[in-house]
DRENSE-845663 format. One line per 3 residues: number of its first residue (from 1); for each residue x, y, z of N, C-alpha, C, O, CB. Coordinates in nm, 4 decimals, padded with zeros to 6 digits, always signed. Glycine has a CB too. Example, Ala and Ser with C-alpha at 12.3 -4.5 7.8 and 13.67 -1.06 7.14 Angstrom:
1> +01.3190 -00.5690 +00.7800 +01.2300 -00.4500 +00.7800 +01.3200 -00.3300 +00.7800 +01.4236 -00.3319 +00.8465 +01.1308 -00.4473 +00.9046 ~ +01.2850 -00.2250 +00.7080 +01.3670 -00.1060 +00.7140 +01.2900 +00.0030 +00.7870 +01.3409 +00.1138 +00.8039 +01.4084 -00.0598 +00.5725
***
This chain:
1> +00.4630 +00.0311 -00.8617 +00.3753 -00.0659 -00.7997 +00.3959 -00.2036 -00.8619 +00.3722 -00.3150 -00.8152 +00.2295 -00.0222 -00.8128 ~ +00.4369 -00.1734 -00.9582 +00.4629 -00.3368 -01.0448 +00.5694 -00.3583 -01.0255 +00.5901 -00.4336 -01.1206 +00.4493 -00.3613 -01.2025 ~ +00.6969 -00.3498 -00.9546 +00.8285 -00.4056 -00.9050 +00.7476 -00.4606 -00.7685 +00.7448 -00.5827 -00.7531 +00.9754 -00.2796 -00.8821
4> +00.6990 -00.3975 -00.6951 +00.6480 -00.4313 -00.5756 +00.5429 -00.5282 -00.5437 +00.5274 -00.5806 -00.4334 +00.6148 -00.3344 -00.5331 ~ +00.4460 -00.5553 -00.6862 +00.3661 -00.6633 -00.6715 +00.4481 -00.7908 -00.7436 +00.3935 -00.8987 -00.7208 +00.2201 -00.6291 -00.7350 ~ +00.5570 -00.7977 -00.8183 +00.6532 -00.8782 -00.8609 +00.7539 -00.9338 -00.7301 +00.8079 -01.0429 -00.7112 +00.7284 -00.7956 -00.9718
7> +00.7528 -00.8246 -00.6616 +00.8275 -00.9000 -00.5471 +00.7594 -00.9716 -00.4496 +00.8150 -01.0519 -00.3746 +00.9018 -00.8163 -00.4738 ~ +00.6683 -00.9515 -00.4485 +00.5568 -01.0424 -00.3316 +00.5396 -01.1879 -00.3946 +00.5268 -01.2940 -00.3337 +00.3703 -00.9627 -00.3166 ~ +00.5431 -01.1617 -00.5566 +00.5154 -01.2782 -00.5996 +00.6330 -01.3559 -00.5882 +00.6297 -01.4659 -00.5332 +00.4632 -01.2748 -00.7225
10> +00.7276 -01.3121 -00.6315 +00.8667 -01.4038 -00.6385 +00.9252 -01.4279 -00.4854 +01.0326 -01.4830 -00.4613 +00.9970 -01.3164 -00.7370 ~ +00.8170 -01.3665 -00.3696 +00.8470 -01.4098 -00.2267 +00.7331 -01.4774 -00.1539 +00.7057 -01.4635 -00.0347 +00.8876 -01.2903 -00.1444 ~ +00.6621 -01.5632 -00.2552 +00.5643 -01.6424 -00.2080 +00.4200 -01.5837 -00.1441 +00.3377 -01.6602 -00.0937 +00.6323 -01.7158 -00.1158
13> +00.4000 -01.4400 -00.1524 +00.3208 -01.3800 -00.0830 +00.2526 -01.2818 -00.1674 +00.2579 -01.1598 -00.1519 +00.3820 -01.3324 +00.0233 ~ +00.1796 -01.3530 -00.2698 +00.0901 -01.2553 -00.3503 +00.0252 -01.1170 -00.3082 -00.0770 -01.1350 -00.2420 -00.0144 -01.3270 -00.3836 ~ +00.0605 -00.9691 -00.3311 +00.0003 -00.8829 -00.2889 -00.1430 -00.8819 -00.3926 -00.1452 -00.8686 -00.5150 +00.0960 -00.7629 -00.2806
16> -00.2374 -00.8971 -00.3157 -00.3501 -00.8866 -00.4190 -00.4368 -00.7522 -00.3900 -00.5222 -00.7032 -00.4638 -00.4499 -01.0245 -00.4103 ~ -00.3820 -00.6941 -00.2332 -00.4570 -00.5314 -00.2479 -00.3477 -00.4793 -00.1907 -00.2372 -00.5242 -00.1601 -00.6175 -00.4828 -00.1608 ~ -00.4201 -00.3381 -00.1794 -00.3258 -00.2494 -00.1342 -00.3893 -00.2319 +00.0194 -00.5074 -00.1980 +00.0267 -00.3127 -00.1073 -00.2339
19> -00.3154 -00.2537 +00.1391 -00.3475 -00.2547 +00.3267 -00.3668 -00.1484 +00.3107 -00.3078 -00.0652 +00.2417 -00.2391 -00.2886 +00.4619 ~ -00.4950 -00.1388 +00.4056 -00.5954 -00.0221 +00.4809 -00.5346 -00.0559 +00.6050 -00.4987 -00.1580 +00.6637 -00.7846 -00.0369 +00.4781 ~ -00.5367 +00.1210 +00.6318 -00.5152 +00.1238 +00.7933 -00.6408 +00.2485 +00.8481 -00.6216 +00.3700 +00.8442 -00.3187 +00.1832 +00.8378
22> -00.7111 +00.2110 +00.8753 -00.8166 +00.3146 +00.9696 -00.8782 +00.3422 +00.8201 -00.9079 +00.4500 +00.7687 -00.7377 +00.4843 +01.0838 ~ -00.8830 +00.2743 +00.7932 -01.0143 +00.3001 +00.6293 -00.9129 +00.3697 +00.4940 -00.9584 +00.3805 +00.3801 -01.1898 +00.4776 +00.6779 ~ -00.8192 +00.3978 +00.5189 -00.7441 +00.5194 +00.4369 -00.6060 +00.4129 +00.3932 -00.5236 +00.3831 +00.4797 -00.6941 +00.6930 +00.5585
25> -00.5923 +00.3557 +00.2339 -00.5117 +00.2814 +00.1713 -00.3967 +00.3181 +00.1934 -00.3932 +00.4345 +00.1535 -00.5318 +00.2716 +00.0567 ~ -00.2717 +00.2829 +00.2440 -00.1495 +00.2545 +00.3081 -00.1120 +00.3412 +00.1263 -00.1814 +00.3319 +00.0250 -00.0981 +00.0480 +00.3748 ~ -00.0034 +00.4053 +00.1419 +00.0969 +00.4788 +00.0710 +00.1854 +00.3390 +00.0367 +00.1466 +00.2791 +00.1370 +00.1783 +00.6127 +00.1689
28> +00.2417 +00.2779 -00.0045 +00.3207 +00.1675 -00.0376 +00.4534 +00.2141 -00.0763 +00.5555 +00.1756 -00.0193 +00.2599 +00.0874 -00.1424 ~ +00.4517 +00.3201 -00.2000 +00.5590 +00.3745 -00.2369 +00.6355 +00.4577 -00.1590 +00.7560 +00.4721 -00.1798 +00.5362 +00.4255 -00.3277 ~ +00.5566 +00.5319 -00.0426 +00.6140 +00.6420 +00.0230 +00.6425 +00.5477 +00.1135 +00.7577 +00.5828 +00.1386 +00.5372 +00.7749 +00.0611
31> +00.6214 +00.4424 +00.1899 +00.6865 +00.3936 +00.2846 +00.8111 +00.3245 +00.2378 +00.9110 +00.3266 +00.3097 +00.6047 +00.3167 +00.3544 ~ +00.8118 +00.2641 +00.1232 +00.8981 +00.1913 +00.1064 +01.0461 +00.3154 +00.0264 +01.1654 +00.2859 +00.0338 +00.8210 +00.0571 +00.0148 ~ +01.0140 +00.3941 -00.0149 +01.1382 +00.5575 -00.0331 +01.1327 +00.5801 +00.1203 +01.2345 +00.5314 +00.1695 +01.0630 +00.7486 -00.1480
34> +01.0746 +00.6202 +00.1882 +01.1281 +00.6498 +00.3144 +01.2547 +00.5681 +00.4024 +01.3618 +00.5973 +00.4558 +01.0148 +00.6451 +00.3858 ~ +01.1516 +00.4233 +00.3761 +01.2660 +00.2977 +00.5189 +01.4223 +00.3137 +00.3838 +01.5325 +00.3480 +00.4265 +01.1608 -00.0025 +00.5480 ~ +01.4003 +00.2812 +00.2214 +01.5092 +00.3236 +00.1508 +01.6131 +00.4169 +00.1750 +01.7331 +00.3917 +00.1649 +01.4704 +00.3553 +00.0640
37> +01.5415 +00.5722 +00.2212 +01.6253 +00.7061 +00.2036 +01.6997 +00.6350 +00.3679 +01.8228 +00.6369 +00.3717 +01.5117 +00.9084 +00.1976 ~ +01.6270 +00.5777 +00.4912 +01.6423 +00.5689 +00.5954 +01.8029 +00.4562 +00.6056 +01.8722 +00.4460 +00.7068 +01.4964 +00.5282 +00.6509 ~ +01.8266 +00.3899 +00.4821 +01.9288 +00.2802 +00.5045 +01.8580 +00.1569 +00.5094 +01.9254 +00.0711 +00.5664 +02.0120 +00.2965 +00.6333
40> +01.7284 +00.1095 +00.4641 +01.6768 +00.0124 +00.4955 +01.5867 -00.0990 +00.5969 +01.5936 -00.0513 +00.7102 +01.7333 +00.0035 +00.4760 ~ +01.5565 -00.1469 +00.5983 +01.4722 -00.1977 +00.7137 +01.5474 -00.2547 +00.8135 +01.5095 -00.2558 +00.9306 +01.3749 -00.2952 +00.6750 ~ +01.6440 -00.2987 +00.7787 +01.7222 -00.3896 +00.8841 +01.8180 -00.2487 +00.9909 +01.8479 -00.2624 +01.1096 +01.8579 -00.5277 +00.7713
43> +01.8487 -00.1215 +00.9031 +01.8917 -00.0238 +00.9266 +01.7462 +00.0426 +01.0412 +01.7359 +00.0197 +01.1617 +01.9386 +00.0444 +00.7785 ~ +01.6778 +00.1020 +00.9799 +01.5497 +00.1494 +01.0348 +01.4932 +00.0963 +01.1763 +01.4344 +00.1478 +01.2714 +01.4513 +00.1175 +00.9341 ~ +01.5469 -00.0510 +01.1383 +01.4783 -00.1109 +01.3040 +01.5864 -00.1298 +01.4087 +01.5535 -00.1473 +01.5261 +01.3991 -00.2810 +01.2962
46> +01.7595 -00.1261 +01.3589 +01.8228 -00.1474 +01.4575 +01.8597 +00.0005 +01.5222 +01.8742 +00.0121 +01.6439 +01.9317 -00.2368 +01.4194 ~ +01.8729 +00.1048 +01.4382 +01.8821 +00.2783 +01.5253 +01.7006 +00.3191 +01.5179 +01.6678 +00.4316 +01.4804 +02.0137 +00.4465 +01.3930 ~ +01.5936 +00.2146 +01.5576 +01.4869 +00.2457 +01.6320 +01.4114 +00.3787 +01.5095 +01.3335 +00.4548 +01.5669 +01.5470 +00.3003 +01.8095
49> +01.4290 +00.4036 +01.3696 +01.4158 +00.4988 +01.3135 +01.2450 +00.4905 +01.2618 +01.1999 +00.5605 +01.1712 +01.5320 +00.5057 +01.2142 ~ +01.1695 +00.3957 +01.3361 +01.0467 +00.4229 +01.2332 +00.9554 +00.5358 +01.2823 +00.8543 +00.5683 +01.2201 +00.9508 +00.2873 +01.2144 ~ +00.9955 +00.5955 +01.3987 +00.8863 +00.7511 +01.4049 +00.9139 +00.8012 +01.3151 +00.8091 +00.8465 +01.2690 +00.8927 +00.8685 +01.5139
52> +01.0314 +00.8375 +01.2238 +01.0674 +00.8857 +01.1269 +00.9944 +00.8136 +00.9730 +01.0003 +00.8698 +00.8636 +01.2112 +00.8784 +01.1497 ~ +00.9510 +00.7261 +00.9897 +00.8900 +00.6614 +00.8833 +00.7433 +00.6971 +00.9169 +00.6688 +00.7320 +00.8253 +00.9252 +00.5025 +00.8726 ~ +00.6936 +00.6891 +01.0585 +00.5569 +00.7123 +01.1058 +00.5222 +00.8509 +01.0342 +00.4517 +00.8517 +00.9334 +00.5460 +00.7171 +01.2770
55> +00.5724 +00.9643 +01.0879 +00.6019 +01.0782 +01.0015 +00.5653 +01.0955 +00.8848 +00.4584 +01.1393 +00.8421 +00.7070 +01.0950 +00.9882 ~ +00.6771 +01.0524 +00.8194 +00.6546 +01.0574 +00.6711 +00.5112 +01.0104 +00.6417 +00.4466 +01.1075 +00.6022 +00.7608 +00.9655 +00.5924 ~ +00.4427 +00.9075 +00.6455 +00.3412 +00.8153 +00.6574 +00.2222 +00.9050 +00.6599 +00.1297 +00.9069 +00.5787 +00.3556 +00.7214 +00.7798
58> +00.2404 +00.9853 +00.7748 +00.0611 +01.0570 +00.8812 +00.0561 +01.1550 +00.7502 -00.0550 +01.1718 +00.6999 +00.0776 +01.1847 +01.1129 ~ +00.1643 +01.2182 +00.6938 +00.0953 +01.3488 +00.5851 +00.0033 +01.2831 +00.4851 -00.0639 +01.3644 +00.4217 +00.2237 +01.4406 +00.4811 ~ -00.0152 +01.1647 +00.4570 -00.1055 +01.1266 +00.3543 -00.2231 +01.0436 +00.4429 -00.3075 +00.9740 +00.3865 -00.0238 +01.0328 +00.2304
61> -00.2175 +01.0589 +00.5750 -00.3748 +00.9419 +00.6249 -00.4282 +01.0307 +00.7274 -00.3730 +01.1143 +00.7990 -00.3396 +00.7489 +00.7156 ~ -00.5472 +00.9927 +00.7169 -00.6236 +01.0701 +00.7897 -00.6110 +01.0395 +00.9176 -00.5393 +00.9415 +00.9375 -00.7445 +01.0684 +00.7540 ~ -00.6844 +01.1215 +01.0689 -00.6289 +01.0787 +01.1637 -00.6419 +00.9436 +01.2306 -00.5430 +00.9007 +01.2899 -00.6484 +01.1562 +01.2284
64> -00.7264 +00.8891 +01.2284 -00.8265 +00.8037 +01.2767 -00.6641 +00.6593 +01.2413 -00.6143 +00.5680 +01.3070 -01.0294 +00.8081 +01.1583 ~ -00.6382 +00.7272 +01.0874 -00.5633 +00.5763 +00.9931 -00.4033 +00.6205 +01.0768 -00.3344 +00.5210 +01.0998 -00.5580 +00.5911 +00.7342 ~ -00.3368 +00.7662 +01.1256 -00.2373 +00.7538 +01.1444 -00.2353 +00.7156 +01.2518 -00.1301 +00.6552 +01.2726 -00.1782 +00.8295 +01.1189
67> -00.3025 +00.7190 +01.3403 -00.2896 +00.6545 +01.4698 -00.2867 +00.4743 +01.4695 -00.2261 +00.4019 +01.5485 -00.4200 +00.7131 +01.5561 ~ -00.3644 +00.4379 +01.3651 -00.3720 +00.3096 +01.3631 -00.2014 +00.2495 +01.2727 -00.1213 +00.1579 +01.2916 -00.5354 +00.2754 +01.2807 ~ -00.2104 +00.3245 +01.2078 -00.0018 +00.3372 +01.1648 +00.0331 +00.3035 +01.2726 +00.0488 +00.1836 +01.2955 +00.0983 +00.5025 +01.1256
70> +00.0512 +00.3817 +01.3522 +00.0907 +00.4448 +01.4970 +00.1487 +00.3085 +01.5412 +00.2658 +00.2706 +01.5454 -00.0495 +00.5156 +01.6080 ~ +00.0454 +00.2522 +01.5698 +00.0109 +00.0974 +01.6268 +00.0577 +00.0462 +01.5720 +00.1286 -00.0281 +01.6399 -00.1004 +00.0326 +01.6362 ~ +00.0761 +00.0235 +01.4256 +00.1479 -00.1329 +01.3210 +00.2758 -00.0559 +01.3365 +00.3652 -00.1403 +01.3423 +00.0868 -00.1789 +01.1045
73> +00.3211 +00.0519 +01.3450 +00.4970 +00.0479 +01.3012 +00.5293 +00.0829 +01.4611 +00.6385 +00.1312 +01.4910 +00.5741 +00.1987 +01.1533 ~ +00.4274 +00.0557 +01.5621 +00.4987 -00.0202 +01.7222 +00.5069 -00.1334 +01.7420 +00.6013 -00.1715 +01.8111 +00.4377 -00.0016 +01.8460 ~ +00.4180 -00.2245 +01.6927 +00.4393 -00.3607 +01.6451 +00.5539 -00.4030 +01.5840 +00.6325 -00.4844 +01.6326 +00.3527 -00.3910 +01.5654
76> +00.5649 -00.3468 +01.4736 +00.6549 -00.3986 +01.3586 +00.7933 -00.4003 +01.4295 +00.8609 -00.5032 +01.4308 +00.6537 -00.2971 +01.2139 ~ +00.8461 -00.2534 +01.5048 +00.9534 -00.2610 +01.5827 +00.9505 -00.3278 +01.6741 +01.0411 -00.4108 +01.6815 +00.9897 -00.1707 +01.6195 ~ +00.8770 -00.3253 +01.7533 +00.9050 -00.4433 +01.8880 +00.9401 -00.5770 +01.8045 +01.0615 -00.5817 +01.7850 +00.7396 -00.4792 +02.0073
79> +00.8728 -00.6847 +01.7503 +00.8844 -00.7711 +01.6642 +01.0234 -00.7518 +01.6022 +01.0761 -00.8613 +01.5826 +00.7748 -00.7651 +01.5776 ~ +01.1023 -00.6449 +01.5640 +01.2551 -00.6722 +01.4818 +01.3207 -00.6463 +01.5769 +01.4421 -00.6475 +01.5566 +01.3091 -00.5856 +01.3501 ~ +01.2785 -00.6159 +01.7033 +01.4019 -00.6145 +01.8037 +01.4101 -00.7400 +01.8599 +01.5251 -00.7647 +01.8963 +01.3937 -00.5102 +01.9206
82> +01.3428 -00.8156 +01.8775 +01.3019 -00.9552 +01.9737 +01.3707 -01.0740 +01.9172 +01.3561 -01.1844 +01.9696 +01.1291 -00.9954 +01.9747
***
């Protein structure tokens, strides 16, 4: 977590919490080993791979929060295809 709040800082974008999705605190580490094991983000969004990240994601949030996932990593892809 401290490489990851070091990088927000040294990218102008202080992480000062950890994102809620549907009440239930976002996994940070498991998303970011997943889009990793996946080839990366730039990888992940051009072969369309984030159900595979969605996935990984829902085993730790409750339902209410994976559905609301659901929603930010359909966002997130539409947005890196455009």
């Amino acid at each position: 977590m401290k490489s990851l709040t070091e990088f927000w800082d040294k990218a102008g974008s202080p992480l000062t919490k950890i994102p809620v999705i549907g009440g239930t605190e976002l996994n940070l580490h498991l998303l970011h080993t997943t889009v990793a094991k996946l080839g990366g983000y730039e990888r992940v969004c051009a072969e369309r791979r984030w159900m595979e990240v969605r996935r990984a994601a829902r085993a730790t949030l409750a339902p209410t929060a994976a559905l609301a996932l659901t929603a930010t990593l359909a966002l997130i892809a539409t947005l890196a295809l455009t």
